[in-house]
N, C-alpha and C positions, 0 to 999 in steps of 0.2 A: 478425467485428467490422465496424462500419458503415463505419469510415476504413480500410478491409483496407490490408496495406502491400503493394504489387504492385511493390514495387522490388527490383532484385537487393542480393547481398549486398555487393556493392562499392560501390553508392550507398549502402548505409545507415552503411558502414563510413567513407564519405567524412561521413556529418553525423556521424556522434557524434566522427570527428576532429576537425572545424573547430567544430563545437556552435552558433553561434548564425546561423541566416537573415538577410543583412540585407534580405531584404524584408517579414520578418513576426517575433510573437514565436516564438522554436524550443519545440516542444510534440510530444508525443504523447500515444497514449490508454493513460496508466500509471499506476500507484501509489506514490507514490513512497518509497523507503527508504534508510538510508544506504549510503553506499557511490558508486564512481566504474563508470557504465556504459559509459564508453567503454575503463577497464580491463576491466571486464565483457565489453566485446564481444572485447577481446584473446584472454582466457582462454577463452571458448567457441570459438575459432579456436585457440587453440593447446594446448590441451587437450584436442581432438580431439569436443569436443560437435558439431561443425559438420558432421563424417563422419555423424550420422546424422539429427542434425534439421534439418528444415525450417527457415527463415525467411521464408518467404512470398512465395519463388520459385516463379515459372510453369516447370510443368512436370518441376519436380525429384520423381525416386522416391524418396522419403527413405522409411527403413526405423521412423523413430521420429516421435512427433507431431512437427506444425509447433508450435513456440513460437507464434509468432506470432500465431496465432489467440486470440481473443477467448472468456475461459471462458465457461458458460450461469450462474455465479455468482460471485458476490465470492470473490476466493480470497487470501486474505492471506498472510501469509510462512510462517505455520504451517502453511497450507493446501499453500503450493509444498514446504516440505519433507515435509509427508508423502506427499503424490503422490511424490516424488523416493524415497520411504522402500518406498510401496507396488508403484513401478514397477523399482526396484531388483533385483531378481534375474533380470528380463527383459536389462536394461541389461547388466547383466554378462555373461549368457551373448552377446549380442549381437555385444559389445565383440569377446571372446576368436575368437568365429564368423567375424567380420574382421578379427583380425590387429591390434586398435587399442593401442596402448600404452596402461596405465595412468595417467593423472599422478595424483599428488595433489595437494591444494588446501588452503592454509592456511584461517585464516577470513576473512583480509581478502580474499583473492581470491574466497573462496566468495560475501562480501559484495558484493563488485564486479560478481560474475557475477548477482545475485539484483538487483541496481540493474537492469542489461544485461538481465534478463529483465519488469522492471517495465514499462522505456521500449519496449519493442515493442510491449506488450500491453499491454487496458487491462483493469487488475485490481478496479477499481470495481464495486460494483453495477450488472448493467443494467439500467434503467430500463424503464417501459412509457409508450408515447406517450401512450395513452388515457386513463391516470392522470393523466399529467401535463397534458392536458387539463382535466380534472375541475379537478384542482387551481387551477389561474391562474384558472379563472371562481368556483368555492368557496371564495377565498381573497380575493376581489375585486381580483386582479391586474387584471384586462382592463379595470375601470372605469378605471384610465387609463393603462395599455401596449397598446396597440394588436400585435399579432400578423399581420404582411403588411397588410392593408389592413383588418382589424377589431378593436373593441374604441376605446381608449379614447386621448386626444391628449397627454394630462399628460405623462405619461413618454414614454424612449426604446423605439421599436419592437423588441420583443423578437425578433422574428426576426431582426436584426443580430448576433444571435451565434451565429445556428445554426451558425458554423462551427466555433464552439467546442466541443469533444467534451470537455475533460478538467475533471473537478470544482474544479482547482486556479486555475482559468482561474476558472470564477464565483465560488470565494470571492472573491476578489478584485475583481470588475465590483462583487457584491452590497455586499459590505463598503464600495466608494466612494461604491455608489450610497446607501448608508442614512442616512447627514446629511443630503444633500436629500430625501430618502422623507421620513422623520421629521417635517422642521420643515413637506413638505407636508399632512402627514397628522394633525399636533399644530393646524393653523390649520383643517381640517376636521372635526376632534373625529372623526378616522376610528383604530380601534382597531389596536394595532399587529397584523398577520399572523402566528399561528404556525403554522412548518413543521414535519412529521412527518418521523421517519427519513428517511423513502424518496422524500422529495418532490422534493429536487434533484433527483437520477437520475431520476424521472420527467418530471419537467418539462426539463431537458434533453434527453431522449429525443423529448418533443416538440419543442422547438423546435429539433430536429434535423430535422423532416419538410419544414422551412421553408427549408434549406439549396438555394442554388441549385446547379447542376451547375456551373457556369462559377467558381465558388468555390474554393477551395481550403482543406483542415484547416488551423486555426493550429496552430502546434507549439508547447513547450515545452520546455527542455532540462530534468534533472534540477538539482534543488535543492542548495546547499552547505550542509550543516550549521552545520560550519566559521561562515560567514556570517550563516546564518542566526541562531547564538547573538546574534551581533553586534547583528544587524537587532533581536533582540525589546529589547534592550535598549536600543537607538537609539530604537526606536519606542512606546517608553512600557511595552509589555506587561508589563514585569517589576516592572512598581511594585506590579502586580495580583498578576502572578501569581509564584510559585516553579517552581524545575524541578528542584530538586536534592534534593527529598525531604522539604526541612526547611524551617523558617521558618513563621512566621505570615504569610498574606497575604490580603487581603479576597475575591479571587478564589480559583479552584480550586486547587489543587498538582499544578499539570501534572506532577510530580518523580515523585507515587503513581499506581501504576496503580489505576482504580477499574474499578467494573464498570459506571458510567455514562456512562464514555470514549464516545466513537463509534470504532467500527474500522476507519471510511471513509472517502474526504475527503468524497465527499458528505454520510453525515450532519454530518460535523463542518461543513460548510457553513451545514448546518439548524441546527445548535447557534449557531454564530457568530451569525446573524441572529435567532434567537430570543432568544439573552441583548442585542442590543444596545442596546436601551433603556435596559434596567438598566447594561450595561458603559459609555454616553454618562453617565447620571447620576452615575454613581461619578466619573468621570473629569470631570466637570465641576465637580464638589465639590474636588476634589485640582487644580483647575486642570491637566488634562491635555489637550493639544488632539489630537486625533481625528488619527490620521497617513493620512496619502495611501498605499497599497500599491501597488508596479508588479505584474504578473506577476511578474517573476524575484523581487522581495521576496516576495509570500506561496509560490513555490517554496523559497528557501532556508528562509522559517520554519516549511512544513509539514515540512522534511527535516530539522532540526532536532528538530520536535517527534520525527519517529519514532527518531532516533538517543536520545535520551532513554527510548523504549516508549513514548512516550503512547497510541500507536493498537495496541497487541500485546494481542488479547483476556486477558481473567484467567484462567489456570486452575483446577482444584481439587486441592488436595495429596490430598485423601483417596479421588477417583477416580484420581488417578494411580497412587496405593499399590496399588491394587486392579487396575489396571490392569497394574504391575508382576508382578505376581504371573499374572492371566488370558494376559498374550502371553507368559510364560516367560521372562521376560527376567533372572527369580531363578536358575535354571538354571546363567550363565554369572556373573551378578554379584552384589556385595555391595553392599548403600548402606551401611552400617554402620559407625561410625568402628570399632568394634571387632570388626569383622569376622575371623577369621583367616588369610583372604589364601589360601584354599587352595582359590577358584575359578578357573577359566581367564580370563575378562574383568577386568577391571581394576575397583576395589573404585569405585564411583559419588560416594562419603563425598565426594570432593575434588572435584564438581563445584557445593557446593552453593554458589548466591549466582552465578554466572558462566554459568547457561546460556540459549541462547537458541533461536528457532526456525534458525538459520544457524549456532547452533556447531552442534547437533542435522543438521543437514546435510553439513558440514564433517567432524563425525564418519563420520556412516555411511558420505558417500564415503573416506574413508583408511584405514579400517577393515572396512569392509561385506564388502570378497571375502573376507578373510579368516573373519571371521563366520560368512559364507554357508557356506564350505567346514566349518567345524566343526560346524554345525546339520546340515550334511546328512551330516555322518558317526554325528552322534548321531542321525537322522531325527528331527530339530527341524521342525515345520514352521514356513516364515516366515510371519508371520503381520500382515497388514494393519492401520493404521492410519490412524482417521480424525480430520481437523483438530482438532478437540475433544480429541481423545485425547491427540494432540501435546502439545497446550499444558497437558493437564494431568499427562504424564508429566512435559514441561517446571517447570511448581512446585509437582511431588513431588522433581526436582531440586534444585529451587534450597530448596526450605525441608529436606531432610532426612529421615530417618527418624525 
């Protein structure tokens, strides 16, 4: 990761206590989800995660990866529990090898801990500089944001935010900066810019190269949900939009998962600035005035959006079935309301509507040794799962047999 965290584990344990810098906004390069990471960082301390992983301490032998480091791709929640799913029977024998007690982990701690594991690392897309190059001159950013000492006078020099690593940081610069963009670019009959998926992440990557040394990362602390329901409603969003599944609204129904969601803050960045035309005109018709966003406001409404799922890829039920069936997992379980209850696992029928990528983790740790212990008496073998997989055992759960 480019902002590596080279601090030990007692200054990191010291910010997520006290949470806000006051010399700058509190930020890291994370993902953000709900849940409380500074409980997060409790229960990986006191649930003995800490005996074997890393945190991105100099010089420590840690027997298990460092968390901390920065994955080679986007790994979202489904992604962290199936690594957690696939790395699983390593963990355990580990565990036992040193003497580590067991704990279990409800879901809200599980959720606290997968926050605590966001805010270390940054689980965004990484970007490529060169890209992101291309991009600002193929999109005619440069005709007037200058970039260090080149490019163009109109706008603010974009290398003033190389410090900014985390995509939650530019929605928000981008989103204030789009009224004045607009009304300069509607007087120049200049066509509004549309961004691709991958363009924020790129282009942050570049204007990452621009970063002085003497600099220092902005932080950001993790988002309140809680708040941020508040905030969308404070701030006009909810006139547009629904979240609760229902309702007619002119904009999207943040409430449904769709499969045209972004999964990222990045692209959801891209999305944001590419609808804003259209989202200024609507809201100009309905008399809505354009609200001012701080950081910590678009943190709590992106932490908001994802205690909702808005950003949880869609699975497919009918790969999950199938998938049920190829990892053995019929073997030990029933989905079937009417099942007759005379396999050894617990009948799946009652999880349907309730699960997620973190109950699906919450499980396997409370449950996993024991699991593990009965596959390998039947010479089960454990058998790996990949992110996709996840999510779509995940709603083959939730919809049912």
């Amino acid at each position: 990761m480019k902002a590596k965290i080279n601090v030990t584990i007692i200054l990191l344990g010291i910010l997520l206590a006290w949470g806000l810098n006051p010399h700058c906004v509190f930020a890291e390069d994370k993902y953000l989800i709900p849940g409380d990471a500074r409980k997060g960082w409790q229960a990986f301390s006191e649930k003995g995660c800490i005996q074997c992983h890393g945190m991105g301490e100099k010089g420590k032998n840690s027997i298990a990866p460092d968390l901390s480091r920065r994955p080679s791709s986007h790994l979202s929640s489904g992604g962290l529990a199936a690594a957690m799913w696939n790395h699983a029977p390593e963990m355990w024998e580990k565990m036992s090898a040193k003497w580590i007690k067991f704990e279990r982990l409800n879901e809200t701690e599980m959720s606290d801990l997968f926050a605590f594991l966001y805010f270390i690392r940054y689980l965004d897309e990484p970007g490529s500089a060169a890209k992101g190059k291309e991009v600002l001159r193929t999109k005619g950013c440069t005709e007037c944001h200058s970039i260090g000492e080149k490019g163009g006078k109109i706008g603010p020099d974009l290398a003033m935010w190389a410090e900014f690593t985390n995509p939650v940081l530019w929605v928000q610069m981008m989103w204030n900066h789009a009224l004045k963009m607009k009304n300069a670019m509607d007087k120049g009959t200049v066509a509004w810019p549309k961004l691709g998926k991958d363009d924020v992440a790129d282009i942050i990557a570049y204007i990452r190269t621009f970063k002085s040394s003497k600099k220092e990362d902005v932080f950001l602390a993790p988002g309140d949900p809680a708040e941020g329901k508040q905030l969308f409603s404070q701030k006009g969003c909810a006139q547009c939009h629904a979240t609760q599944g229902t309702g007619i609204t002119k904009g999207a129904n943040l409430g449904v998962q769709k499969k045209d969601f972004p999964p990222t803050i990045g692209q959801f960045a891209s999305l944001m600035w590419n609808h804003f035309p259209q989202m200024f005109d609507e809201m100009q018709k309905e008399n809505i005035k354009i609200p001012e966003l701080s950081a910590k406001d678009i943190a709590a409404i992106t932490a908001y959006l994802f205690s909702i799922r808005y950003f949880d890829p869609i699975g497919d039920r009918v790969s999950g079935k199938k998938l049920f069936q190829e990892k053995r997992c019929n073997i030990c379980h029933d989905i079937r309301k009417d099942a007759g209850g005379k396999k050894e696992g617990p009948n799946l029928a009652k999880l349907k509507g309730i699960v997620s990528p973190i109950y699906m983790a919450t499980a396997l740790w409370n449950h996993g040794p024991k699991m593990i212990a009965i596959m390998k008496e039947r010479n089960i073998k454990w058998r790996k799962i990949a992110d996709k997989e996840l999510i779509d055992l995940v709603a083959y759960f939730n919809e049912g047999d």
